[in-house]
C-alpha positions as YAML, in Angstrom:
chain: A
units: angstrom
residues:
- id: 1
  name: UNK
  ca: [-2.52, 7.23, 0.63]
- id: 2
  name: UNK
  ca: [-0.67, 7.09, -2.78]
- id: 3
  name: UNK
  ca: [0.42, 4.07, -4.10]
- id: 4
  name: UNK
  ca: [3.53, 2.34, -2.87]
- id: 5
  name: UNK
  ca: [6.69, 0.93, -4.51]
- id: 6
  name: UNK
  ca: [6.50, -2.88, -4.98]
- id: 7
  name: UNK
  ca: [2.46, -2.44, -4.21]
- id: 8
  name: UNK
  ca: [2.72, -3.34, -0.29]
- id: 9
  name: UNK
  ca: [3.02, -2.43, 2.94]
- id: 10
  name: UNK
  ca: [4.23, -4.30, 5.85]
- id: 11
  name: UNK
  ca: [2.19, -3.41, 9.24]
- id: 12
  name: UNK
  ca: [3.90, -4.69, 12.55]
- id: 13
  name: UNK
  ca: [2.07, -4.83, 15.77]
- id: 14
  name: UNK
  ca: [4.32, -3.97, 18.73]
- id: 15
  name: UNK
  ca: [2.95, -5.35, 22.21]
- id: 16
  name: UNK
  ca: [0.89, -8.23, 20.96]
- id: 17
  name: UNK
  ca: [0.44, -10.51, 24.41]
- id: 18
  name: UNK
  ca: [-2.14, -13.46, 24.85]
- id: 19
  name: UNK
  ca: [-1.95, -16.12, 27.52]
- id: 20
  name: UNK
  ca: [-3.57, -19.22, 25.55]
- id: 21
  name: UNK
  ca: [-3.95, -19.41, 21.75]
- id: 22
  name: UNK
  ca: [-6.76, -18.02, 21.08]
- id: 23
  name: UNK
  ca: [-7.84, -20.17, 18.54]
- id: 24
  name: UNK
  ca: [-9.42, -17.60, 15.77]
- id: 25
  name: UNK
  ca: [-8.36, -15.33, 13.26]
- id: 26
  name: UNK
  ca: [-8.62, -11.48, 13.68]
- id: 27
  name: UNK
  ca: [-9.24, -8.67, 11.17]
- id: 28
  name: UNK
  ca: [-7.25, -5.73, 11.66]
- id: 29
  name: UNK
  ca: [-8.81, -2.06, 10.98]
- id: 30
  name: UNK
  ca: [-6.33, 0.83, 10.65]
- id: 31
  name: UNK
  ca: [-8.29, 4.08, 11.66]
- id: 32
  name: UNK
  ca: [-11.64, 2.48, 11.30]
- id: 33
  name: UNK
  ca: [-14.22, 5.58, 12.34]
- id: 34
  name: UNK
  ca: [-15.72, 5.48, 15.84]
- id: 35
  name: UNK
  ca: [-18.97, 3.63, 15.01]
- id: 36
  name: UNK
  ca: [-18.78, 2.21, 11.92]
- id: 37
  name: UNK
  ca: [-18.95, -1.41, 11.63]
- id: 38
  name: UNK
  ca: [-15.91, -3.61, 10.62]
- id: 39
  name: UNK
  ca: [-16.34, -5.17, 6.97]
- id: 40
  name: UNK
  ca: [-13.25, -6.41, 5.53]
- id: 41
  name: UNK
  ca: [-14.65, -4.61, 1.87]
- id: 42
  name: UNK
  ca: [-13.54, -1.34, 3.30]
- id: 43
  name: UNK
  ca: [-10.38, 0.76, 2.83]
- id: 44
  name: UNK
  ca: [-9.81, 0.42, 6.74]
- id: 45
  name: UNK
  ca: [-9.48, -3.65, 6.49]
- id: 46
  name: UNK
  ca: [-5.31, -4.33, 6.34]
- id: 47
  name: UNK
  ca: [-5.69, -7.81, 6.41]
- id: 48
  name: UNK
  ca: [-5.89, -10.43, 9.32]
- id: 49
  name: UNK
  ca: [-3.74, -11.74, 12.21]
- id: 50
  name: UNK
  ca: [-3.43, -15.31, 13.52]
- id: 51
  name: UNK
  ca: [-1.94, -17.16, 16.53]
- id: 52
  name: UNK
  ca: [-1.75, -20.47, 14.83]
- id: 53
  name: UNK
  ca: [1.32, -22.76, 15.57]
- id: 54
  name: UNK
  ca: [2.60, -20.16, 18.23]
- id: 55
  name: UNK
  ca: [2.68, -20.12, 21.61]
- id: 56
  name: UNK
  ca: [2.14, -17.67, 24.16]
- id: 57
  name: UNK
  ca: [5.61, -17.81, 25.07]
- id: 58
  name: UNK
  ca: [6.32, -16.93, 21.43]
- id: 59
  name: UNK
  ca: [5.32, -13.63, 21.79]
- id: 60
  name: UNK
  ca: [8.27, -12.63, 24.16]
- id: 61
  name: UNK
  ca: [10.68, -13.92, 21.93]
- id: 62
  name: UNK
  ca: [9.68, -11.54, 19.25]
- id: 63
  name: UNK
  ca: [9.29, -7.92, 18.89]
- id: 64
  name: UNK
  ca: [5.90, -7.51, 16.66]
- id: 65
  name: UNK
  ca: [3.71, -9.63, 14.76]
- id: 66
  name: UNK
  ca: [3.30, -9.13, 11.04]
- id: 67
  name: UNK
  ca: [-0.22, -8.45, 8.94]
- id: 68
  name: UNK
  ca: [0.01, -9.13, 5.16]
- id: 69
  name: UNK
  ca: [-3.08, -8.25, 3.45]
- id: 70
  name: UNK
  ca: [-3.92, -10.76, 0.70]
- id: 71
  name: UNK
  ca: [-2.71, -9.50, -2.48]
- id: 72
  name: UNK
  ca: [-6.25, -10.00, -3.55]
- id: 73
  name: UNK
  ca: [-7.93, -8.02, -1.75]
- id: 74
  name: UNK
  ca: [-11.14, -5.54, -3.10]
- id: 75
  name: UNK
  ca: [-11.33, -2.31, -2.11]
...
């Protein structure tokens, strides 16, 4: 992937459905090979997805969740 005007990309995650908050953070992988282990270094790691001050009922409301990756990031 070539770089992108304004240097980000917005990922939103259709279908997202919990029934209690589940009280952690998750990393999100976008086409992370079969096998290979999850490490947020990698060019697979788009950032991480939270719950916090939502609740379950929240997610019918809205259409997708958003993932920013920190502008930060190493790759």
């Amino acid at each position: 992937m070539g770089p992108v005007a304004g240097g980000r990309i917005v990922l939103g995650l259709d279908g997202v459905q919990y029934d209690e908050t589940p009280g952690v953070t998750y990393e999100v992988y976008l086409n992370l090979p079969e096998g290979q282990e999850p490490d947020y270094r990698s060019d697979y790691y788009v950032g991480n997805i939270g719950f916090f001050g939502m609740t379950p009922h929240d997610h019918e409301e809205h259409e997708g969740v958003t993932a920013t990756p920190p502008t930060s990031a190493s790759t």
